[in-house]
Backbone as JSON, one array per atom type, in Angstrom:
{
  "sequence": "XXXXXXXXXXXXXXXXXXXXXXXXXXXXXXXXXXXXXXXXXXXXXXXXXXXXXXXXXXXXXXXXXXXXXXXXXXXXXXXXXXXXXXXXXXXXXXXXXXXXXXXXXXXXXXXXXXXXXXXXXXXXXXXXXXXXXXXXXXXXXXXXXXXXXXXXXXXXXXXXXXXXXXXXXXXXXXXXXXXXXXXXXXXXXXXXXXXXXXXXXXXXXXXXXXXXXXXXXXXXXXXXXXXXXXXXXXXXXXXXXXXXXXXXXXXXXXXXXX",
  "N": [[-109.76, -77.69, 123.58], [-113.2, -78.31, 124.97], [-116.02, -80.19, 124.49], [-118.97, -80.2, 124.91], [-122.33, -82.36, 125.17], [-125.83, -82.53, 125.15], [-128.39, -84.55, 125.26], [-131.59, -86.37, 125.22], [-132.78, -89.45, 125.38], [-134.96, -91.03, 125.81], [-134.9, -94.04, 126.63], [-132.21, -96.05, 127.2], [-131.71, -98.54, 126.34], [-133.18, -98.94, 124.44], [-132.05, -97.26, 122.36], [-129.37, -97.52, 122.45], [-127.16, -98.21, 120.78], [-127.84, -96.09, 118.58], [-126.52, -94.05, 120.4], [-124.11, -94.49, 120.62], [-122.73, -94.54, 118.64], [-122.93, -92.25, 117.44], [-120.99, -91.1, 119.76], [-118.82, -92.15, 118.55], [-118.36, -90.99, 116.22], [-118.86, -88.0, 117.04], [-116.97, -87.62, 119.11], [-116.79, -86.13, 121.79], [-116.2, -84.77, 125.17], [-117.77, -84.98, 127.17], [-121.55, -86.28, 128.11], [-124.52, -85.43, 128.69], [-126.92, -87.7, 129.5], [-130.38, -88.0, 129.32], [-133.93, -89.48, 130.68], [-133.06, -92.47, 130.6], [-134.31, -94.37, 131.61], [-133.82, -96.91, 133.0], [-133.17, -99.19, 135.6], [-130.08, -98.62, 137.44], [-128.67, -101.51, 138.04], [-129.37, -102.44, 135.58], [-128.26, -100.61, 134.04], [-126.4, -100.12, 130.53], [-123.28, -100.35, 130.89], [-121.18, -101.47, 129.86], [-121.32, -101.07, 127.25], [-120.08, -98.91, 126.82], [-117.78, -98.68, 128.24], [-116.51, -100.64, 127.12], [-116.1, -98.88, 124.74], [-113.75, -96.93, 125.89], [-114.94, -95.36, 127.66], [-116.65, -93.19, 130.86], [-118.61, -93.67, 132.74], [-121.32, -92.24, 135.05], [-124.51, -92.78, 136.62], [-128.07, -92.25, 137.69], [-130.79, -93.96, 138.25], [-134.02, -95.2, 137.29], [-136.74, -97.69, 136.81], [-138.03, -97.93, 133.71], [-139.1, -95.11, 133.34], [-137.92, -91.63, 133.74], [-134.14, -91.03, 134.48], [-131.08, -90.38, 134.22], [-127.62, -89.78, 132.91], [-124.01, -88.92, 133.11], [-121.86, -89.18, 130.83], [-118.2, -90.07, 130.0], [-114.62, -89.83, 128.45], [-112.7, -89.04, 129.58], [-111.86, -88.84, 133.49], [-114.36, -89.38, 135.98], [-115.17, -86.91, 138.91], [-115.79, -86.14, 141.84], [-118.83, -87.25, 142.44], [-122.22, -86.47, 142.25], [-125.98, -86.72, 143.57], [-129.04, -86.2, 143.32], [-131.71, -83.44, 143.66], [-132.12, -82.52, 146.58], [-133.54, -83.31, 149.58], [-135.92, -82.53, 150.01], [-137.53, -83.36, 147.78], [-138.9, -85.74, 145.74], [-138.32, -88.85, 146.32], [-135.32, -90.92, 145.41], [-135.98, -90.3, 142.79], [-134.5, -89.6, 140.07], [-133.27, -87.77, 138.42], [-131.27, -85.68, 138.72], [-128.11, -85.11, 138.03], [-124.29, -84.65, 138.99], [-121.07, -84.16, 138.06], [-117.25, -84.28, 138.13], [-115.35, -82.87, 135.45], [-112.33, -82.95, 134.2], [-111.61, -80.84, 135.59], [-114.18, -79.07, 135.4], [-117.24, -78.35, 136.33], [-120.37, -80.5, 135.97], [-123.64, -80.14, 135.36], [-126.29, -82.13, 135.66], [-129.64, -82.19, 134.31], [-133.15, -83.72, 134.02], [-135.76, -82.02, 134.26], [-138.95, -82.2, 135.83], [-141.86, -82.93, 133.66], [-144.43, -81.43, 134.19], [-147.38, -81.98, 133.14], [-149.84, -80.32, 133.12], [-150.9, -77.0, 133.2], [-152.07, -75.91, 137.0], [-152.41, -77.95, 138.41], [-150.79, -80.33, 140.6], [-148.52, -81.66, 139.73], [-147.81, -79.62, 137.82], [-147.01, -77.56, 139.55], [-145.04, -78.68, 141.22], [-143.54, -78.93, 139.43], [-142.5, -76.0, 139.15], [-141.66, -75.7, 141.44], [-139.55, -77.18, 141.7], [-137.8, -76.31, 139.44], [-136.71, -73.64, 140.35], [-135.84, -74.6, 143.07], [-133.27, -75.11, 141.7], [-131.66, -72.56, 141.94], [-130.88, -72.55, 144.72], [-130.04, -74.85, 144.49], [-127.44, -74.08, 142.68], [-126.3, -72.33, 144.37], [-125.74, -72.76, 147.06], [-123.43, -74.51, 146.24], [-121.67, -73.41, 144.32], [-120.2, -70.59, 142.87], [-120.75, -68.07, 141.07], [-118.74, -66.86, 140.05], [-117.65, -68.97, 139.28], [-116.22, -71.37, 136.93], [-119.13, -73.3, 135.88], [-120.67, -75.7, 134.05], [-124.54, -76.41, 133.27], [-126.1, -78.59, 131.77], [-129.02, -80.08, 130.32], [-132.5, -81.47, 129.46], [-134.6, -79.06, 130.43], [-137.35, -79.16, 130.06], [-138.51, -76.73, 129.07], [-139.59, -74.05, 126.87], [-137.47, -71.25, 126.61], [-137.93, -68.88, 124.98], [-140.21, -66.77, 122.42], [-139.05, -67.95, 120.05], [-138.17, -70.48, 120.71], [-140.04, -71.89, 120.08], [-142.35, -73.77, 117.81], [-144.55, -72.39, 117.09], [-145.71, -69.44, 118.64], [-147.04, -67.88, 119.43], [-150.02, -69.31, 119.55], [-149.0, -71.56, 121.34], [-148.47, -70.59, 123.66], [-148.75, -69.89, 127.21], [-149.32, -72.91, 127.59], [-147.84, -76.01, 128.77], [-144.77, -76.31, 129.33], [-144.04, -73.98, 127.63], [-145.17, -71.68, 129.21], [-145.88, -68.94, 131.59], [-144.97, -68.87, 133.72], [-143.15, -71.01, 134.18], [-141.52, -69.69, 132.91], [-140.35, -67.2, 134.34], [-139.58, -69.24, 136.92], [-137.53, -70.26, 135.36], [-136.17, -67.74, 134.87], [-135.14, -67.09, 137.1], [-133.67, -68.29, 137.93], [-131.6, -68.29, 136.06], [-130.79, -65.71, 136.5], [-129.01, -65.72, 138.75], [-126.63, -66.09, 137.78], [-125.78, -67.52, 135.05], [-125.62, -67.78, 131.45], [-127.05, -68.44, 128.56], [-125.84, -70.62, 126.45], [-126.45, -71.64, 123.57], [-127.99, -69.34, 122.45], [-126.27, -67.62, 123.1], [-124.53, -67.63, 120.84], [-126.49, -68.88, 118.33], [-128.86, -66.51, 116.99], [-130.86, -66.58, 115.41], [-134.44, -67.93, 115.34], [-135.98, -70.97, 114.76], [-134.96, -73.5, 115.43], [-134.66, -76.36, 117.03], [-134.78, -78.67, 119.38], [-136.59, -80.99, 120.02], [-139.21, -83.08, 118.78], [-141.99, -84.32, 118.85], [-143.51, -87.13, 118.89], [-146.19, -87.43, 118.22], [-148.06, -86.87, 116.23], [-148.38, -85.55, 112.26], [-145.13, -86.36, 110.74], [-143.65, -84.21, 111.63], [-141.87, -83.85, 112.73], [-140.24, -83.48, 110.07], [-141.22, -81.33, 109.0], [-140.39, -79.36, 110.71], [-141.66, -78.56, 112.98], [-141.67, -78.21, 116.09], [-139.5, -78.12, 119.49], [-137.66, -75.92, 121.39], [-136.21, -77.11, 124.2], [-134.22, -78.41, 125.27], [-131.07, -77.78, 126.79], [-127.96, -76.32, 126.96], [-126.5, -74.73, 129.54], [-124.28, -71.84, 130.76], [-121.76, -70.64, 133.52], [-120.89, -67.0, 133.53], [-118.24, -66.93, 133.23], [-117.62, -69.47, 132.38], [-119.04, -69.06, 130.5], [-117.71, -67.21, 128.8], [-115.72, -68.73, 127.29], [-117.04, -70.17, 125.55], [-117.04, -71.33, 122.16], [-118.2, -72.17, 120.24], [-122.16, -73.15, 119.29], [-124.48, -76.03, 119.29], [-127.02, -77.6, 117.2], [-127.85, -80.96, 116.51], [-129.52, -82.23, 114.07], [-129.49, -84.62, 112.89], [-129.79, -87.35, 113.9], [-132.35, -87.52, 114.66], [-134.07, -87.91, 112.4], [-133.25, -90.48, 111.8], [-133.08, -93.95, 112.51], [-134.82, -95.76, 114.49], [-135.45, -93.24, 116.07], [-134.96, -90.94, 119.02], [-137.22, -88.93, 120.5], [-136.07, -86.75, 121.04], [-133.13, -84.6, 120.25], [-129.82, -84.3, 119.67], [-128.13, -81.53, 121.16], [-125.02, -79.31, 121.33], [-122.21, -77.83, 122.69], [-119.16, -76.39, 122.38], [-116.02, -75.56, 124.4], [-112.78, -73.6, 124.98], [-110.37, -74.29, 126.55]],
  "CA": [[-111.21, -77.63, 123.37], [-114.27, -78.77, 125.71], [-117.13, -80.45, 123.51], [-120.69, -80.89, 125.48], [-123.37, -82.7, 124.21], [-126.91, -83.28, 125.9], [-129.23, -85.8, 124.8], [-132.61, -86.98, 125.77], [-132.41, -90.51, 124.47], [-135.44, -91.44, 125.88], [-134.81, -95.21, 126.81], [-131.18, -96.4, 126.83], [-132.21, -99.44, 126.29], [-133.84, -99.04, 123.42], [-130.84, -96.38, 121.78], [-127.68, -97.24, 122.73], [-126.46, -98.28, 119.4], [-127.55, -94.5, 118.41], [-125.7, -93.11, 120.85], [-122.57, -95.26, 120.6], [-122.56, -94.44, 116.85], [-123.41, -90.96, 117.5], [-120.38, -90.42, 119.76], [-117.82, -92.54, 117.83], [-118.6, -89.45, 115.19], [-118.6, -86.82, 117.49], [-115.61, -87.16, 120.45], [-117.3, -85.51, 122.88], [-115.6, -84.57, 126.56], [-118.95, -84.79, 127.96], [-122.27, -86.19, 127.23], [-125.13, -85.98, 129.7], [-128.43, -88.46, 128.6], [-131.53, -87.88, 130.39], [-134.84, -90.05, 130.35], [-132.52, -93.44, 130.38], [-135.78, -95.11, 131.41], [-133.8, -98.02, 133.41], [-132.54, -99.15, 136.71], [-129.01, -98.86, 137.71], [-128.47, -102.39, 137.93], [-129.12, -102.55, 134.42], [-127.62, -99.63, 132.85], [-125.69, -100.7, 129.98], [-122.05, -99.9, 130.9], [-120.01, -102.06, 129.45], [-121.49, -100.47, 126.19], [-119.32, -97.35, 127.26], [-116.47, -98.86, 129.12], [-115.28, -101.3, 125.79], [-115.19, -97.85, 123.79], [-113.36, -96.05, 126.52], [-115.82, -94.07, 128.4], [-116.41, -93.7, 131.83], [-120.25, -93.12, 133.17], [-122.2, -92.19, 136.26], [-125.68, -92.88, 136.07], [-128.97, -92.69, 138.39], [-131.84, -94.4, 137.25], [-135.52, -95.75, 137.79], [-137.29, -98.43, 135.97], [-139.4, -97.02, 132.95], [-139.09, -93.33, 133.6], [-136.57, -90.81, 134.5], [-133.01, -91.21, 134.79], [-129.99, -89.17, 134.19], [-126.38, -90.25, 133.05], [-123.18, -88.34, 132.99], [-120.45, -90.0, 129.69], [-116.95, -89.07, 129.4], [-113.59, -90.36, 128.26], [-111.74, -88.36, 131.04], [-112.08, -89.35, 134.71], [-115.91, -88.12, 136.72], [-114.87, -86.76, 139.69], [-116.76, -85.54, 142.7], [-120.05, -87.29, 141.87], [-123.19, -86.18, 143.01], [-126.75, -87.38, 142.74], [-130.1, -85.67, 143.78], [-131.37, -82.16, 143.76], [-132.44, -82.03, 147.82], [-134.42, -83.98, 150.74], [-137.78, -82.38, 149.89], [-137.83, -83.69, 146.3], [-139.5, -87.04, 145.47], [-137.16, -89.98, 147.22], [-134.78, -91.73, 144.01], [-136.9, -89.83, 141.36], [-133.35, -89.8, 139.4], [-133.55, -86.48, 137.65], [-130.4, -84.71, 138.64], [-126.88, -85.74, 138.26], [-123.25, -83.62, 138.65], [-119.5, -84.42, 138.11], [-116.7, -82.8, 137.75], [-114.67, -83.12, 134.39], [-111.41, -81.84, 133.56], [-112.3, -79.23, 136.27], [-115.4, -78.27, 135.04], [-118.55, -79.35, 137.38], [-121.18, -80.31, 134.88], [-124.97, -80.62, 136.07], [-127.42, -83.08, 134.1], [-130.69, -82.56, 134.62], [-134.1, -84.0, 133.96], [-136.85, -81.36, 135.36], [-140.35, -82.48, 135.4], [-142.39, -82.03, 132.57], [-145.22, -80.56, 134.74], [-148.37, -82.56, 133.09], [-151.02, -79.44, 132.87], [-151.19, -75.92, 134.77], [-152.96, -76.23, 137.78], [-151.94, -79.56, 138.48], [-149.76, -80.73, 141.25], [-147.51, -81.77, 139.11], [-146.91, -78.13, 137.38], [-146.64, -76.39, 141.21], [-143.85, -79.76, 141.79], [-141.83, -78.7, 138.23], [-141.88, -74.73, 139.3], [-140.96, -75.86, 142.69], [-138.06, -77.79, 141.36], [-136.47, -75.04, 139.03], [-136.72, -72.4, 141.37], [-135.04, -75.05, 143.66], [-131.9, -74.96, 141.08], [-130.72, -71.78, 142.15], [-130.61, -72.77, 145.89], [-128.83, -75.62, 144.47], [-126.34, -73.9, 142.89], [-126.24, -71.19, 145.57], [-124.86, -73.77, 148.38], [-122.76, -75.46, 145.85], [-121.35, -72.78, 143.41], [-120.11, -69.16, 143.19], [-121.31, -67.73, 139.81], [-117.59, -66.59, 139.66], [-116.92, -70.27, 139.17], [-116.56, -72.25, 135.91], [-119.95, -74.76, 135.55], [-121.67, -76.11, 133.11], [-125.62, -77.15, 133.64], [-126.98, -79.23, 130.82], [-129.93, -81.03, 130.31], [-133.76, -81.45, 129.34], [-135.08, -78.05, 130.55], [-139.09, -79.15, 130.08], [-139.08, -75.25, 129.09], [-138.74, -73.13, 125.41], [-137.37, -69.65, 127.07], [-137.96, -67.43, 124.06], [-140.82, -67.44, 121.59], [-138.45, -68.13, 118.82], [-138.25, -71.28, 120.19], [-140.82, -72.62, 119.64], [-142.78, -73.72, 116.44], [-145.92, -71.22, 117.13], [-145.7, -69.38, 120.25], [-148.7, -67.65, 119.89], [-151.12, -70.8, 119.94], [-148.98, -72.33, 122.52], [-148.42, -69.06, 125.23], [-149.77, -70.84, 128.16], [-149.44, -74.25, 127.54], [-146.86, -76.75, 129.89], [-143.51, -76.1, 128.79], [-144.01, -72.99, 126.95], [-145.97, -70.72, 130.41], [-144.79, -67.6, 131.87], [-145.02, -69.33, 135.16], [-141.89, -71.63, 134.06], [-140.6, -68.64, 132.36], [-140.73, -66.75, 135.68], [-138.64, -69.72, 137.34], [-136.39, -69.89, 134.89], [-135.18, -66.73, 134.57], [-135.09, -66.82, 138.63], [-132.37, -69.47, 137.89], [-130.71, -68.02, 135.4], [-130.07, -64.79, 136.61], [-127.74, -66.27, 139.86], [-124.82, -66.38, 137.01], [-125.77, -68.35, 133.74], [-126.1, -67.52, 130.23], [-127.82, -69.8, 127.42], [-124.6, -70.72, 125.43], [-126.72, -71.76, 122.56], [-128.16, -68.27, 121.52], [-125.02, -66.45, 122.43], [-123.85, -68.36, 119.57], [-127.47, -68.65, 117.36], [-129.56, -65.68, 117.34], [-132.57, -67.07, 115.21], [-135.59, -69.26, 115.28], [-136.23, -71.97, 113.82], [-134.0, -74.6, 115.73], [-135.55, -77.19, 117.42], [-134.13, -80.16, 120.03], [-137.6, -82.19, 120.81], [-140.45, -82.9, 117.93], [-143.28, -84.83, 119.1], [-143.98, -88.36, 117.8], [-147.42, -87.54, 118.13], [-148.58, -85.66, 115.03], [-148.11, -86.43, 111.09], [-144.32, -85.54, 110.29], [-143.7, -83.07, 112.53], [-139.99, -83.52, 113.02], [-139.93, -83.6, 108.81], [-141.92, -79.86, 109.3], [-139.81, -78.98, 111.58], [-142.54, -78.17, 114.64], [-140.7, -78.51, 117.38], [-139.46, -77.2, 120.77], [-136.14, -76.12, 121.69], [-136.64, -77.5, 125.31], [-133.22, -78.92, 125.85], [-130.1, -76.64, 126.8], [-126.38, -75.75, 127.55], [-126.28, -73.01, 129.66], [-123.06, -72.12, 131.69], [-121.66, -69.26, 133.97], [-120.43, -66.24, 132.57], [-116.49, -67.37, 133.01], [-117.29, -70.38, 131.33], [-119.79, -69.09, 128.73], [-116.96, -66.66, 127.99], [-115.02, -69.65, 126.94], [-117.15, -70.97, 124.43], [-117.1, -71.22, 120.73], [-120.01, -72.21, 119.26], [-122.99, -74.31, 119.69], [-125.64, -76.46, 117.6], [-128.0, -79.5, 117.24], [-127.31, -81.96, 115.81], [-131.0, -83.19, 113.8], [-129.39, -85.95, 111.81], [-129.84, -88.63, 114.8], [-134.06, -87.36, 114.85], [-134.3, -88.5, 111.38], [-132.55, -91.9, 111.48], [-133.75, -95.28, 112.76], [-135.73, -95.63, 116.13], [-134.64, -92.04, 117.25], [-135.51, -90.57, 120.2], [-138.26, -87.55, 119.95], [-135.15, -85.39, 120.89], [-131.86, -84.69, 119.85], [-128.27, -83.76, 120.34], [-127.39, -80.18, 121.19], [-123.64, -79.45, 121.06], [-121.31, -76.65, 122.62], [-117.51, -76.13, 123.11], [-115.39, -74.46, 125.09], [-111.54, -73.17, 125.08], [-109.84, -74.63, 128.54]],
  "C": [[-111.92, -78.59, 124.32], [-115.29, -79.14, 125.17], [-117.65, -81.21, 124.33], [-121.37, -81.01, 124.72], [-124.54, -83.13, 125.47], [-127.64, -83.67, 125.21], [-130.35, -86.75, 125.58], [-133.33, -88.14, 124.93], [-134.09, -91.41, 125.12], [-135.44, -93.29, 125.5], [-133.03, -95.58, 126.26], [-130.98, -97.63, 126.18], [-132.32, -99.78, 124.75], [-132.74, -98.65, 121.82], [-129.45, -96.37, 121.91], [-127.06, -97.55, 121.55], [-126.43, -96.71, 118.74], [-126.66, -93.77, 119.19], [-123.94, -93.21, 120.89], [-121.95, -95.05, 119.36], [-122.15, -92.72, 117.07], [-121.56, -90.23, 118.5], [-118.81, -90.93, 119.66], [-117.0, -91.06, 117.07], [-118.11, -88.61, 116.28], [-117.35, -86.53, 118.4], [-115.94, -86.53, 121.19], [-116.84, -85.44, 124.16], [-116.77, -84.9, 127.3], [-120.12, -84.9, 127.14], [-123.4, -86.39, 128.05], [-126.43, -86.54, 129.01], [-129.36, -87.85, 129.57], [-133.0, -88.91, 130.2], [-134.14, -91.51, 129.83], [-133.68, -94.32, 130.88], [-135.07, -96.58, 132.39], [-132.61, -97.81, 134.67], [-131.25, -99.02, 136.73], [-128.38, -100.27, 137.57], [-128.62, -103.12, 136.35], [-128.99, -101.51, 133.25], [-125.93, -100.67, 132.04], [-124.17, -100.29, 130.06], [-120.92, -100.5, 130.76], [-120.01, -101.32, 128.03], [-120.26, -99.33, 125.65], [-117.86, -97.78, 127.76], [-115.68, -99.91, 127.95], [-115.04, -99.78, 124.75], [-114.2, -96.34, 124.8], [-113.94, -95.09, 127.1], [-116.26, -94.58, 129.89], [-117.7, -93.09, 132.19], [-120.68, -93.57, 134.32], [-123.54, -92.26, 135.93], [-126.89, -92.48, 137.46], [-130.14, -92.7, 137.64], [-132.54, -95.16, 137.82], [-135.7, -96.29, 136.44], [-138.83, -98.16, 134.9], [-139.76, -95.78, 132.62], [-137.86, -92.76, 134.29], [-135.39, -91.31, 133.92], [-132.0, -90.62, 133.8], [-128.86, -89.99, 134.3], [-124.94, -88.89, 132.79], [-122.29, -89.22, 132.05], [-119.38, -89.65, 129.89], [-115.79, -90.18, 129.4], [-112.7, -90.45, 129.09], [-112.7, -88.92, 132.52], [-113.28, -88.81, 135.71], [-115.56, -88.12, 138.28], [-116.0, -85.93, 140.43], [-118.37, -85.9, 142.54], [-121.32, -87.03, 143.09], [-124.29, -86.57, 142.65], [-128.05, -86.51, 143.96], [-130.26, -84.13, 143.91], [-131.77, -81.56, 145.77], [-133.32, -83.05, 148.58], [-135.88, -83.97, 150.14], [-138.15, -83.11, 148.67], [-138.05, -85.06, 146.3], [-138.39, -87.78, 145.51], [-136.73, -90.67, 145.57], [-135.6, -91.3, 143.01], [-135.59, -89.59, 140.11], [-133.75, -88.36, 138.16], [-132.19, -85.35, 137.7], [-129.17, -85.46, 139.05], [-125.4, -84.8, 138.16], [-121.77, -84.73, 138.82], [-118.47, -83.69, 137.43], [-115.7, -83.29, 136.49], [-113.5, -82.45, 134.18], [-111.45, -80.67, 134.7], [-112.93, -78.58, 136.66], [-116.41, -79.11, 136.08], [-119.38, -78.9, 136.17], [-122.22, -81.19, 135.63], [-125.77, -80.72, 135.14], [-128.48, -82.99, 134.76], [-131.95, -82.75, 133.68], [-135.09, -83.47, 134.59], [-137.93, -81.61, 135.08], [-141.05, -81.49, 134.29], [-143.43, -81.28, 132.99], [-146.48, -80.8, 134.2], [-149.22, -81.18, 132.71], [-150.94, -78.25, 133.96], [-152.36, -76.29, 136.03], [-153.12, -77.42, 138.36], [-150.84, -79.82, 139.63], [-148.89, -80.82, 140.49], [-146.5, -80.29, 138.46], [-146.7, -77.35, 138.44], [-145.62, -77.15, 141.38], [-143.12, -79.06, 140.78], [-142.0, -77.07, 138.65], [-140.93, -74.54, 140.41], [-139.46, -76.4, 142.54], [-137.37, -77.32, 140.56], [-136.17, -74.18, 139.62], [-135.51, -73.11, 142.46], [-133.53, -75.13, 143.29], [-131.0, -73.53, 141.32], [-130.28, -71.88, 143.43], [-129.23, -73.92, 145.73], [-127.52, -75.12, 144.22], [-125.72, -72.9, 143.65], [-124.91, -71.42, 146.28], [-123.86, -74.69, 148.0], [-120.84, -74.6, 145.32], [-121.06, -71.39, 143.69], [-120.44, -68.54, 141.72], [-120.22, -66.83, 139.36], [-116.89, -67.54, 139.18], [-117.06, -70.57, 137.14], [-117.72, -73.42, 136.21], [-121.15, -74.79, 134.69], [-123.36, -76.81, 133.39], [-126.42, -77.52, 132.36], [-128.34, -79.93, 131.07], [-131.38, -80.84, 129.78], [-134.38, -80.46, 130.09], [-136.82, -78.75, 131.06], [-139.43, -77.7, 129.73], [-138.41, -74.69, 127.61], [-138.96, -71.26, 126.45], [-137.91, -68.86, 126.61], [-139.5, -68.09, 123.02], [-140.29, -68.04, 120.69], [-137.78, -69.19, 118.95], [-138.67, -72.59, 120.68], [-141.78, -72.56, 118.6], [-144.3, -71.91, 115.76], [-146.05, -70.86, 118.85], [-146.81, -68.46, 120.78], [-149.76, -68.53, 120.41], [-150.46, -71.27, 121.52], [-148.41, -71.52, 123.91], [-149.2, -70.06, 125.76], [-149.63, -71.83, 128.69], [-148.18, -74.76, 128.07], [-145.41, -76.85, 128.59], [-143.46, -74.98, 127.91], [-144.86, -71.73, 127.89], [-145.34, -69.99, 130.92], [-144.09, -68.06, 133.26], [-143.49, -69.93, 135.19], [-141.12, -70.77, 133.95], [-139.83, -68.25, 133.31], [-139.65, -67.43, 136.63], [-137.34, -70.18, 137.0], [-135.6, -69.02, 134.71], [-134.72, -66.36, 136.34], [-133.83, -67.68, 138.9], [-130.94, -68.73, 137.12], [-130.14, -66.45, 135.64], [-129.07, -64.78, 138.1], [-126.86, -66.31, 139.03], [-125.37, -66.83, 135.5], [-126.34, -67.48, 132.36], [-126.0, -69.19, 129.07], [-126.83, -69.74, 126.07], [-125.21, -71.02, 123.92], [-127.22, -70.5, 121.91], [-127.62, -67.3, 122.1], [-124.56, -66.67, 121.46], [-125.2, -68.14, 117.79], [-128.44, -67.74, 117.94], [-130.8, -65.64, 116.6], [-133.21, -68.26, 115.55], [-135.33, -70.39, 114.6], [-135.43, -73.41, 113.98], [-134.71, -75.5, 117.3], [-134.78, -78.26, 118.52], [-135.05, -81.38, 120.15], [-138.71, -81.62, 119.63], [-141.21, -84.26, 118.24], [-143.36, -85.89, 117.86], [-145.55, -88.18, 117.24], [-148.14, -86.95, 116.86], [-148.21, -86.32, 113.68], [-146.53, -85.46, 110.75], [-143.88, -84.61, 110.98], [-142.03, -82.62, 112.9], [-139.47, -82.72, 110.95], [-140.19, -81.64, 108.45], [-141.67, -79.12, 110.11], [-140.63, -77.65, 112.71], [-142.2, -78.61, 115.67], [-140.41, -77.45, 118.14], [-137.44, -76.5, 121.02], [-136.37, -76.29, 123.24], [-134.87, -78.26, 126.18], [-132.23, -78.21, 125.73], [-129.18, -77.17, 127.56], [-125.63, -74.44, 128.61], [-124.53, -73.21, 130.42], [-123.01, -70.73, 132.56], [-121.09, -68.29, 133.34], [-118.68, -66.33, 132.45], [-116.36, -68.64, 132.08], [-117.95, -70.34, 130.13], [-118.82, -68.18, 127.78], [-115.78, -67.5, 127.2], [-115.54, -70.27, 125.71], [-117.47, -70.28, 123.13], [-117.98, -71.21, 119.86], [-120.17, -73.39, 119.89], [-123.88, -74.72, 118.53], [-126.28, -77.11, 118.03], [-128.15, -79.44, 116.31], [-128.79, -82.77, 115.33], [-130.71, -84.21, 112.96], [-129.92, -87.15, 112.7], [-131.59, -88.76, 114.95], [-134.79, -88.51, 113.39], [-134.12, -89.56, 111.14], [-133.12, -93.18, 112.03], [-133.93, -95.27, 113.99], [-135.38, -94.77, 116.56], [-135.56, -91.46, 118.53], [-136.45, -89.03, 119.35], [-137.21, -86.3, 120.17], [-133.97, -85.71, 120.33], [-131.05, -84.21, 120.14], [-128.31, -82.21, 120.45], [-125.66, -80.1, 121.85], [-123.31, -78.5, 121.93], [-119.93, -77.04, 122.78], [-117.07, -74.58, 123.16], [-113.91, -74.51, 124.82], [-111.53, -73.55, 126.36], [-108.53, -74.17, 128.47]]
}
């Protein structure tokens, strides 16, 4: 068995006791963070390296940053999605596990349509299939986890009527996501769950909202179709949302047969 987990821990800093707890429990082969919020020079990696784990990281002070976990050895590491893309913006990270090449990313959240910022995050998913174009054969085994910034389907998200339109839920993303995902990948979590109502990211902002479960599913597992035919099931994991200083997101799970 192959057990991925992604996790947008928003501040490592702040969570590493959650996550150190979190994958005592779980055993995980693979665990990519995203939104580690701190420099390289002070990512916590001894945290990881007294319970046997071995982590790649890139990371900016305050914002961003992207880690790769694992028990087993990270081979082939890679770090950036291209030249054109904002210099050390720490958003995309790959290594290879066991085999498997597993890609962590952090894609801009895209601020408001019409916005530089939302023409930069279409520009930079659209850019993910070039990436794995020149990298990858979509005959290959690889896994691409991470913080999306995007709910694919209406079903998931809380009300997708009201929020049609709106940054991270727009056709426009839609549009570049499915421009990604049809180079090879399928969304290992609803080959596995085929209803609503499952959530990864609920907004601090509001009264309760995680408790009312209004939320996004915004964070994903996808893989190619040799390795999505490998896996078993998937989930998230909302016990860690509920618990003491948690992050606004939470674990999503899959495994695979190797």
């Amino acid at each position: 068995m192959f057990r991925v987990a992604s996790f947008n821990i928003n501040s490592i800093r702040v969570r590493l006791p959650l996550v150190l707890e979190w994958l005592d429990k779980q055993q995980v082969d693979v665990l990519c963070l995203q939104e580690t919020k701190v420099e390289n020079k002070d990512f916590p990696l001894t945290g990881f390296t007294s319970r046997g784990y071995n982590a790649v990281f890139s990371g900016r002070k305050s914002y961003n940053g992207v880690a790769i976990i694992s028990p087993h050895k990270l081979e082939r590491v890679h770090i950036g999605i291209g030249n054109w893309a904002e210099p050390n913006e720490a958003r995309l990270i790959e290594a290879t596990i066991k085999g498997i090449p597993v890609i962590n990313t952090y894609i801009p959240q895209g601020f408001k349509p019409a916005s530089d910022k939302f023409a930069y995050k279409l520009r930079w998913i659209r850019a993910m299939r070039d990436y794995f174009a020149s990298r990858f054969s979509p005959d290959d085994c690889v896994i691409w986890m991470g913080d999306f910034n995007v709910a694919p389907e209406p079903i998931d998200v809380h009300n997708p009527k009201r929020l049609y339109g709106r940054v991270g839920f727009h056709p426009e993303e839609h549009e570049a996501l499915q421009h990604v995902k049809e180079w090879g990948f399928v969304d290992v979590f609803r080959l596995h769950v085929k209803e609503g109502g499952h959530y990864t990211f609920w907004d601090y902002r509001g009264p309760k909202l995680f408790e009312r479960n209004i939320g996004w599913r915004v964070d994903h597992i996808w893989a190619t179709n040799p390795m999505a035919a490998r896996s078993q099931r998937a989930w998230i994991d909302t016990e860690p949302r509920g618990g003491t200083k948690p992050s606004d997101h939470t674990f999503i799970v899959a495994e695979f047969a190797l």
